[in-house]
N, C-alpha and C positions, 0 to 999 in steps of 0.2 A: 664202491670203494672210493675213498678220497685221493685227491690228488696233491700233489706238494708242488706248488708252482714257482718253477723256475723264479729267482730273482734277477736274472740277467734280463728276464721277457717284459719286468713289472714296467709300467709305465713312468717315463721319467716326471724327477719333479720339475714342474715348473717355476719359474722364476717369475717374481712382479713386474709389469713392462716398468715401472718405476720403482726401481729400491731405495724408497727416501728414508733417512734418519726418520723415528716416528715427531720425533722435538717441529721438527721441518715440517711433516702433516701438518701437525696439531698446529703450529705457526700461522701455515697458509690456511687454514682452514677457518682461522679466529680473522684475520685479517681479510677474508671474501665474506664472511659473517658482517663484519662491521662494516665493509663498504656496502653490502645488499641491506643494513639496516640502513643506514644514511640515504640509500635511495627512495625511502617510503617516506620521508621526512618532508614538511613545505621548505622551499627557499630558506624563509627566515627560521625553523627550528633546526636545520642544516649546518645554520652562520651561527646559533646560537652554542651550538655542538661545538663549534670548531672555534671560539669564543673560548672555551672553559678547556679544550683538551688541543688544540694545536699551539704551536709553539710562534711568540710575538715581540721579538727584538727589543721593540721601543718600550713594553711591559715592564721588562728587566729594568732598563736602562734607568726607566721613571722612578721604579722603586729604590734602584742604587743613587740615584743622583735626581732628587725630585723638582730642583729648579731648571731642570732642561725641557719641561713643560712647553714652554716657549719655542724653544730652538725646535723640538718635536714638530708643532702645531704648522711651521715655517717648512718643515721636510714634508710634511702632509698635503698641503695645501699645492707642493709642489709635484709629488704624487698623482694624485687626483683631480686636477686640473680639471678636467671632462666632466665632475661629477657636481651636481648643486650642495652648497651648504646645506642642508638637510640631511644629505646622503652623508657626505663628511664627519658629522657631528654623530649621526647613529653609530657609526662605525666606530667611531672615538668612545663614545658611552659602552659599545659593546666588548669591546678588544680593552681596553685602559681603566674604563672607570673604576667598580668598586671590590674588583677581584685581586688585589694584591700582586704579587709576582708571578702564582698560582706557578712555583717551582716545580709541580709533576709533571708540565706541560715538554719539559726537558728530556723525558721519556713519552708522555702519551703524543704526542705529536707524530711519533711510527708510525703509530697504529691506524692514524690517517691517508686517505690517498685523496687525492684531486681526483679522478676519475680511472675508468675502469683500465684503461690501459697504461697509467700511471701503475695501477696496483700487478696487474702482467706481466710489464716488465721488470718489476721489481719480484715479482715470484721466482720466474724463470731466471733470474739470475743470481736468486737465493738456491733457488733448486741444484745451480749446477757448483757453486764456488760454496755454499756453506751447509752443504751436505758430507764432503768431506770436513770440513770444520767440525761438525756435531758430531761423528763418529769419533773423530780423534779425543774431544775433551769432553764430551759427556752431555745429556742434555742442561744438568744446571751450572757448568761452567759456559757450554757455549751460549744459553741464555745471557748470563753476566758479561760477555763477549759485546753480545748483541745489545745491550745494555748501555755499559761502558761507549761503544762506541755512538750511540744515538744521541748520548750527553754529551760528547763531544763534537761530534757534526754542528749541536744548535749551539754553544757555545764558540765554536768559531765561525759560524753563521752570523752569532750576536755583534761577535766582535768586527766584521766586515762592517756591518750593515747594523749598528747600534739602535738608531732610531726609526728603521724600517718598522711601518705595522701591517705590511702584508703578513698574514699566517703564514709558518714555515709548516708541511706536514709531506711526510713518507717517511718508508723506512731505508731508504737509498742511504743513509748513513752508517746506518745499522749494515745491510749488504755490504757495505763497501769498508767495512769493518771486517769483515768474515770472510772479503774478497783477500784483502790482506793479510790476512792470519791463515789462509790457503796458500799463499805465497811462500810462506816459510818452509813450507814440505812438499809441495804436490811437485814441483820443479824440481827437485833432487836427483841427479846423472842416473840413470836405466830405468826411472821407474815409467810402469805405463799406464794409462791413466783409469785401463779397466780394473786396476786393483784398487783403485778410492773406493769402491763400492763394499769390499772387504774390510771390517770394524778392526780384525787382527794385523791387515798389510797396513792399513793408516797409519795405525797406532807405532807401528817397529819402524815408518819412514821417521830417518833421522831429521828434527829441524833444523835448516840452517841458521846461524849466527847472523846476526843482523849486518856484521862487515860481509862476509860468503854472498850476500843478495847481489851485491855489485859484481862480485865476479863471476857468476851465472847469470849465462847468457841470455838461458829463457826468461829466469826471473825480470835481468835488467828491461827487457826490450818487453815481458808484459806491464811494467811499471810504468815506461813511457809512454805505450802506447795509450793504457789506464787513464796518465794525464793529461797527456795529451787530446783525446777525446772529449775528458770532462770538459777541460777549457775551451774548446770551439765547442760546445752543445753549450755550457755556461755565456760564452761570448755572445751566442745569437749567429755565430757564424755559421752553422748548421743545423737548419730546420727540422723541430720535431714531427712527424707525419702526427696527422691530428689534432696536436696539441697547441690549446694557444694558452704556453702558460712562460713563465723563466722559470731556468734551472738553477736549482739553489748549490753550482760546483760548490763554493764552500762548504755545506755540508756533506758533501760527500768527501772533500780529501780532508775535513775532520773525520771524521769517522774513518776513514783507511787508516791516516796515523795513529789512532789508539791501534787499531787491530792490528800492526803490524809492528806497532812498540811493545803493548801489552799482551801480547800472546805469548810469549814465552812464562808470563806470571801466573798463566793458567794452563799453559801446557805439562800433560803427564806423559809422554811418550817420548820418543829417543830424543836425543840432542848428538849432533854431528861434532865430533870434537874439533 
C-alpha cells in the first residue's frame, strides 16, 4: 500500500548561497573570461589588445583638435621620463597612430581590468550594489545603465586629463553607476536590506527624488563617504594593498553622476511622492 507523505516533513527548499540577478552572472562571468583570456597573451599582444579596446584621452583629444600633436608629445615626454625614446615612440605608434578615435573604446574599456584584483574588487562591489539595480530595472535596462554610465566615467576622465595616453580600463565606472542608482531606493526609512534579494520587494521600494537624497540621512553620509574615499585612493593618499597603479577617481564619480542622474529615465518601479 502507498503512502501519501506528509508535506510538512518534505525537505525544505534550499536557497543559492548567492542569489545574483542572472544579468550579474553572465556579466561576471564574461568579464573573468576576458581577463583569464588576456593572461595567455605575450606582453606585447596584451598592449596590442588594450591599444584597440581600452580607452586613451590624448586619442580623442588628437582627433578633435589635431594640432595639439605637439602640446601632446611635450605631456609625453613628461610622462615617461624613465623610459628611452624608442619605448616612447612605440607606444605613440600603438595608442595614437593609425586608429582614428576608435569611439567604442568609450564603452570596451570596461571590459578591461589591470589585474586580477582590479577585476575582484570590481565584482564584489558589483555583486552587492547592482544586484539590486538589475532586479529593479531589468536586465536590458540595467545593462543600458551600466552602459550610459562607463561613457561617462571616460569622458570626464578625458576631460580631466585631455592629453594623458596612459590607457583608462575597468568597469569601476560602470559600478559606481549602479552604485548610485542603488542610492535612489535601497535607503528608503524601514526597508531591510534582506528584501533586495526579493525581484517583487525592489521593485514596490518607492525611489526617492533626487532633492529627498539630501535629507536622508543614510543616503547623505553614504554619499560622502563614497567620495570621499575615491578622493584619498585617487590622491595617492591611501595605499592600494598590491597595486601599483593610479586611480582613475574621475572616472568613477563620472560614472556615479549618470547613474544617479539617469536612473529615474529607466526606472519602472515606484516613485516616492
Amino acid at each position: 500500500m502507498s503512502e501519501n507523505p506528509d508535506r510538512s516533513s518534505a525537505a525544505p527548499v534550499r536557497e543559492p548561497i548567492l542569489n545574483l540577478p542572472s544579468v550579474i552572472v553572465w556579466l561576471i562571468a564574461a568579464l573573468a573570461l576576458i581577463q583569464a583570456g588576456r593572461s595567455v597573451l605575450s606582453a606585447y599582444d596584451d598592449f596590442l589588445l588594450m591599444s584597440w579596446f581600452a580607452f586613451v584621452p590624448a586619442r580623442l583629444s588628437l582627433w578633435l583638435a589635431p594640432e595639439r600633436a605637439q602640446e601632446m608629445m611635450g605631456a609625453l615626454t613628461q610622462q615617461m621620463a624613465g623610459q628611452d625614446l624608442a619605448d616612447r615612440l612605440q607606444l605613440v605608434r600603438l595608442l595614437l597612430a593609425d586608429g582614428g578615435p576608435r569611439l567604442w573604446t568609450l564603452v570596451s574599456y570596461g571590459l578591461l581590468h589591470g589585474s586580477w584584483l582590479h577585476l575582484i574588487t570590481n565584482v564584489v562591489w558589483l555583486a552587492a550594489f547592482g544586484s539590486p539595480v538589475a532586479r529593479r530595472l531589468g536586465a536590458g535596462r540595467f545593462l543600458n545603465l551600466m552602459a550610459l554610465s562607463t561613457i561617462g566615467g571616460a569622458l570626464l576622465h578625458w576631460w580631466s586629463r585631455e592629453l594623458d595616453v596612459l590607457p583608462l580600463v575597468g568597469a569601476s565606472a560602470a559600478v559606481s553607476g549602479a552604485t548610485a542608482a542603488a542610492i535612489r531606493f535601497v535607503f528608503a526609512p524601514g526597508l531591510r536590506f534582506g528584501g533586495l534579494a526579493d525581484d517583487a520587494v525592489v521593485r514596490a521600494i518607492p525611489a526617492e527624488p533626487f532633492g529627498a537624497l539630501w535629507r536622508n540621512p543614510r543616503s547623505l553620509l553614504f554619499i560622502v563617504i563614497w567620495f570621499a574615499t575615491n578622493l584619498l585612493f585617487g590622491a595617492g593618499l591611501v595605499p592600494i594593498l598590491g597595486e601599483d597603479v593610479s586611480i582613475a577617481w574621475e572616472a568613477h564619480i563620472g560614472g556615479f553622476m549618470v547613474g544617479l542622474l539617469l536612473f529615474p529615465l529607466l526606472d519602472r518601479g515606484a516613485l516616492r511622492s
